[in-house]
C-alpha positions as CSV (number, residue, x, y, z in Angstrom):
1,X,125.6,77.8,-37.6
2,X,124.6,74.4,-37.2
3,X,125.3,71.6,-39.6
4,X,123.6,68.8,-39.7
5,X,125.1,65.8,-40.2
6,X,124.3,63.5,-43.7
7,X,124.9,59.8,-43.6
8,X,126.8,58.4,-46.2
9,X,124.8,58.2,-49.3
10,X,125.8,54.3,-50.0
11,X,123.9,53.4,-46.8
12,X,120.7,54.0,-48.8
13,X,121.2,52.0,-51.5
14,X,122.4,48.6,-49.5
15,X,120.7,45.7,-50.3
16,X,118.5,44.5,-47.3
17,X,119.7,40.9,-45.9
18,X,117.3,37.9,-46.5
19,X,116.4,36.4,-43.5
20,X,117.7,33.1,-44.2
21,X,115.1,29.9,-43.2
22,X,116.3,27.1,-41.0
23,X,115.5,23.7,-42.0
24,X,112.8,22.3,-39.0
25,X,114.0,20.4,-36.5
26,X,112.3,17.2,-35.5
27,X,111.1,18.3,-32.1
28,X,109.4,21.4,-34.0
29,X,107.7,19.0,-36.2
30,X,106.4,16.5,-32.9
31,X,105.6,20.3,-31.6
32,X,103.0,20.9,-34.3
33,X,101.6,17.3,-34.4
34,X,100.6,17.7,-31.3
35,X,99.3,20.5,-31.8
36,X,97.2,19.3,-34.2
37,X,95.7,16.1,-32.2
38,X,95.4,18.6,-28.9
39,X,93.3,21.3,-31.4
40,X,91.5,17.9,-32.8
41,X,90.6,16.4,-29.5
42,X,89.7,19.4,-27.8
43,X,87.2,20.0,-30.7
44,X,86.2,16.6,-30.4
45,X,85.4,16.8,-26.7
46,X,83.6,19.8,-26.8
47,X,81.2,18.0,-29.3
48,X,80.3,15.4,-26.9
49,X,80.0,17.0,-24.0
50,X,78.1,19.6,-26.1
51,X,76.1,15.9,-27.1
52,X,75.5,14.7,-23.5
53,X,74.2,18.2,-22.1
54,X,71.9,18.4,-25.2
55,X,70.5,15.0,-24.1
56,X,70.8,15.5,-20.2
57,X,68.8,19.1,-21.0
58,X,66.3,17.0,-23.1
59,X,65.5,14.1,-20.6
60,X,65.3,17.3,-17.9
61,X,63.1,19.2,-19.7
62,X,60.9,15.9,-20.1
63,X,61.2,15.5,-16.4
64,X,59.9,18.5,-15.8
65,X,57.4,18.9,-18.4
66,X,55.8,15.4,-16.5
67,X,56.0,16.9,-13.2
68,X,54.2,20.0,-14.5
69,X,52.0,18.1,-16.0
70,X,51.3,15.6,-12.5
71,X,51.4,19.1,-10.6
72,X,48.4,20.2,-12.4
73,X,46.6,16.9,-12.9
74,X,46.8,16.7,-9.0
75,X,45.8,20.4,-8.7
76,X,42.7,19.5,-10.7
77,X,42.0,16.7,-8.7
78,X,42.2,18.8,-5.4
79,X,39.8,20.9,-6.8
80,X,37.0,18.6,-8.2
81,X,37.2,16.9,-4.6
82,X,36.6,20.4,-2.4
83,X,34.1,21.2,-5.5
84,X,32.5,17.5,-4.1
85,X,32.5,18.2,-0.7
86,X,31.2,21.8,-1.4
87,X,28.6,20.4,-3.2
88,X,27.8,18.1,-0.9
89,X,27.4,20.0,2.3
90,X,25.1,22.8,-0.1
91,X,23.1,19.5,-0.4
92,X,23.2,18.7,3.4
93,X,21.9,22.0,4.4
94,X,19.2,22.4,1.7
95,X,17.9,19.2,2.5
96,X,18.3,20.1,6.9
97,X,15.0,20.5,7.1
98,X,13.6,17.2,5.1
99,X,15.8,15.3,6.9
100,X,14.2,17.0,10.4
101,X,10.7,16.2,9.1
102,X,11.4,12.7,8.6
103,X,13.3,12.6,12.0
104,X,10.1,13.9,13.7
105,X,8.1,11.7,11.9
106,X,9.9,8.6,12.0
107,X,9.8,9.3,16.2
108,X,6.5,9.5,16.4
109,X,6.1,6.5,14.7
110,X,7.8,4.9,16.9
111,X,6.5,6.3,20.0
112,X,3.4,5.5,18.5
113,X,4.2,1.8,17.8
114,X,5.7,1.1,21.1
115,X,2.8,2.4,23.0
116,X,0.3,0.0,20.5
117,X,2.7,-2.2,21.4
118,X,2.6,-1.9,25.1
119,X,-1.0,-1.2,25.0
120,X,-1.4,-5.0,23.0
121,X,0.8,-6.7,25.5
122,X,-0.8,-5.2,28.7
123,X,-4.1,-6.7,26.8
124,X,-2.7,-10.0,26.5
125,X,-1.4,-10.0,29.9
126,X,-4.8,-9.2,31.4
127,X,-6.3,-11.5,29.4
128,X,-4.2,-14.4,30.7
129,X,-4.4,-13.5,34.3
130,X,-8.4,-13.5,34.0
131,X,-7.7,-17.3,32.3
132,X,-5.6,-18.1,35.3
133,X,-7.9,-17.2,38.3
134,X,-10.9,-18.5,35.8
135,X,-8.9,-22.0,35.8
136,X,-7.8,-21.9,39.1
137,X,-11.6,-20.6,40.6
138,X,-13.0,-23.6,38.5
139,X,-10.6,-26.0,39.7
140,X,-11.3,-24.5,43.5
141,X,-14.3,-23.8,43.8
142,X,-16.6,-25.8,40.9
143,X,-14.6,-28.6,41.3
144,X,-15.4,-30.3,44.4
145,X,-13.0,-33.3,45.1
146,X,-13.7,-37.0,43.8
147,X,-16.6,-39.0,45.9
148,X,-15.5,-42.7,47.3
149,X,-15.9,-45.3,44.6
150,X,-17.8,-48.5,45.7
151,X,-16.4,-51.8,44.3
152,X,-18.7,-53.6,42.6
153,X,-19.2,-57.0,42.9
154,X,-17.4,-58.5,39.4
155,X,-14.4,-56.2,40.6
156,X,-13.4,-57.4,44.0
157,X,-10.5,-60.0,42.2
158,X,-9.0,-56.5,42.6
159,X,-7.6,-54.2,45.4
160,X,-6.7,-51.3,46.1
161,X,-6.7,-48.7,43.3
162,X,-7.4,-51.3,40.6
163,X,-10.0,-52.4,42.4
164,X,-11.2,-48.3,42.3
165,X,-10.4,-48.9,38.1
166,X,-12.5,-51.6,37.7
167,X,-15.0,-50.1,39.5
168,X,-15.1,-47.3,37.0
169,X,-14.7,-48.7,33.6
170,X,-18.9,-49.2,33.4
171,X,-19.3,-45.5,33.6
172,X,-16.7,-45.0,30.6
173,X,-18.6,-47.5,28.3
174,X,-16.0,-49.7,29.0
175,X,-16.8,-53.6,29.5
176,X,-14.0,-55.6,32.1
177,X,-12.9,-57.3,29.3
178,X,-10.7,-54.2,29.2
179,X,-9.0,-54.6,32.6
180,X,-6.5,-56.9,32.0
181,X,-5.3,-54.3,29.1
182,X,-5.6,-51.4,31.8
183,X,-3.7,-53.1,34.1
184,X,-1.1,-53.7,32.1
185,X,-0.9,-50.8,31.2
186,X,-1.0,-48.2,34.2
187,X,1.8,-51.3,35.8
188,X,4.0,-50.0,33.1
189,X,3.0,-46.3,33.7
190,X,3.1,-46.3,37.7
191,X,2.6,-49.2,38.7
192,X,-0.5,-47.6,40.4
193,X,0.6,-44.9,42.3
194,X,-0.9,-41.6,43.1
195,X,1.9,-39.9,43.8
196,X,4.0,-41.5,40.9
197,X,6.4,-38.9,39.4
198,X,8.5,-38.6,36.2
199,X,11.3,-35.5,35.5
200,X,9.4,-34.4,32.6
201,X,6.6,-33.6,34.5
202,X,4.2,-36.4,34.3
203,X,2.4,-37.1,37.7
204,X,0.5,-39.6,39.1
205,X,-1.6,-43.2,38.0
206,X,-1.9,-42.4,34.2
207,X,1.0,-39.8,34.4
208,X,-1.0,-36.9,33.1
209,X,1.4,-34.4,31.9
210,X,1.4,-31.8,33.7
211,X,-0.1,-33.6,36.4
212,X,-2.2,-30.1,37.1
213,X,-4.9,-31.3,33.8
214,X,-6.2,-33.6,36.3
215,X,-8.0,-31.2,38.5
216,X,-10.7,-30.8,35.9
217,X,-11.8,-33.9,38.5
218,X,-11.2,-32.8,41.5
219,X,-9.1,-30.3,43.4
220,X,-7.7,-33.7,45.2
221,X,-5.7,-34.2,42.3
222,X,-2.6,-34.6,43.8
223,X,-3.3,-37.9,46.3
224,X,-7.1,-39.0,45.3
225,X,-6.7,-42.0,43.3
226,X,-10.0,-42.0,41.6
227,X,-9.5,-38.5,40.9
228,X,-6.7,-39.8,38.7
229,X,-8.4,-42.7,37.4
230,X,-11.3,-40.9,36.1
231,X,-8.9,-38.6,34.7
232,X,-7.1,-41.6,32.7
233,X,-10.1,-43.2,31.5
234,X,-11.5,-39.9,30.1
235,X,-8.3,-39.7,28.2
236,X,-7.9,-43.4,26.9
237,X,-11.1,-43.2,25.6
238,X,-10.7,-39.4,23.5
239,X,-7.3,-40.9,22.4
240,X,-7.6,-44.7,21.8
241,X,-11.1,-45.9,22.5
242,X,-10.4,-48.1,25.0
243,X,-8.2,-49.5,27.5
244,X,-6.5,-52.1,25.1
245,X,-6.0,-49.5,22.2
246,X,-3.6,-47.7,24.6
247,X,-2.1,-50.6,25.7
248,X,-1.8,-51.8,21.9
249,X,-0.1,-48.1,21.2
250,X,2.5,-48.3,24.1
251,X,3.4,-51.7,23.4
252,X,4.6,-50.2,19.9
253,X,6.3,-47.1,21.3
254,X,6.7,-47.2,24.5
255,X,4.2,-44.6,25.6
256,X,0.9,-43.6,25.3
């Protein structure tokens, strides 16, 4: 038969030991200070950095809210330009054939004016030729060249062509009180040369300009001095009157 084995009964009834408490040391007390200021600033660190990544995830989400908003302003944009250009080419082919009927008739317009125009100028051209060979016939053919010129008596103080001028005034209505004043002035002109010349184009004894407006008195134009002279007189007297009116006028000027 087993027995078990009883402790002694006093062992229930000992009083338990008090733990006893240890006054703190100074390096436990540091310990828990820094405890304190780690607990504080950790605390305080997560506060700002919770801080700066509320206001970095606010200026981002502004950021992004204005390039959403430039994405879809410049997504509107793209589409009211290709509406434009849609718009605009629906316009170019419903107006194709407007545009063709003003081509045509614009071309034929202009065909039209160039050939009036061509027609006008083939006109004029004829027209001018005809007025050439009538001139030139006239001058050719109905002209006959100048006749000698006899010197009458009240003339022979003269010679040569002024002798020819003298000879002629009468048949002008000019007295020979107007010599000395014609004399003068063809000296000045050409000094009484047929076949005087002058680089604008002034020929001969009164330097008719062109000297071609003297055939209307003789196809000898060119070398007949009374030719010339008649000519000169002719013009003196539809300009000036007389002989000493253009003398009077190219004294003043310098020409007549």
């Amino acid at each position: 038969m087993l027995t078990a084995r009883v402790p002694p009964l006093t062992w229930c009834f000992e009083r338990p030991t008090r733990a006893v408490s240890l006054p703190p040391t100074k390096g436990h007390f540091v310990s828990r200070l820094w405890s304190r200021f780690g607990l504080r600033a950790l605390a305080t660190g997560l506060l700002v950095a919770g801080l700066v990544g509320g206001v970095a995830l606010g200026i981002d989400r502004q950021t992004q809210q204005r390039i959403t908003a430039s994405g879809q302003a410049a997504a509107t944009d793209a589409d009211d330009v290709h509406q434009i250009k849609v718009d605009q080419a629906d316009l170019w082919r419903a107006t194709a054939g407007q545009r063709a009927a003003q081509a045509d008739a614009q071309a034929k317009a202009n065909a039209a004016a160039a050939a009036a125009a061509a027609s006008a100028k083939a006109a004029d051209d004829a027209a001018r030729a005809q007025q050439a060979a009538s001139r030139s016939q006239t001058r050719t053919a109905t002209v006959p060249n100048s006749p000698p010129v006899p010197i009458s008596k009240p003339c022979t103080s003269y010679s040569g062509n002024q002798a020819t001028g003298c000879s002629l005034l009468a048949s002008f209505g000019f007295g020979l009180d107007q010599m000395g004043c014609l004399v003068n002035l063809w000296n000045r002109e050409s000094n009484w040369r047929t076949n005087a010349s002058n680089p604008s184009g002034a020929y001969g004894i009164p330097q008719a300009k062109p000297g071609s407006k003297m055939a209307t008195y003789g196809g000898d134009w060119r070398t007949n001095a009374a030719t010339q002279i008649r000519w000169g007189l002719n013009y003196i007297k539809g300009r000036y009157s007389n002989p000493c009116g253009a003398w009077a006028h190219s004294q003043a000027t310098g020409w007549y």
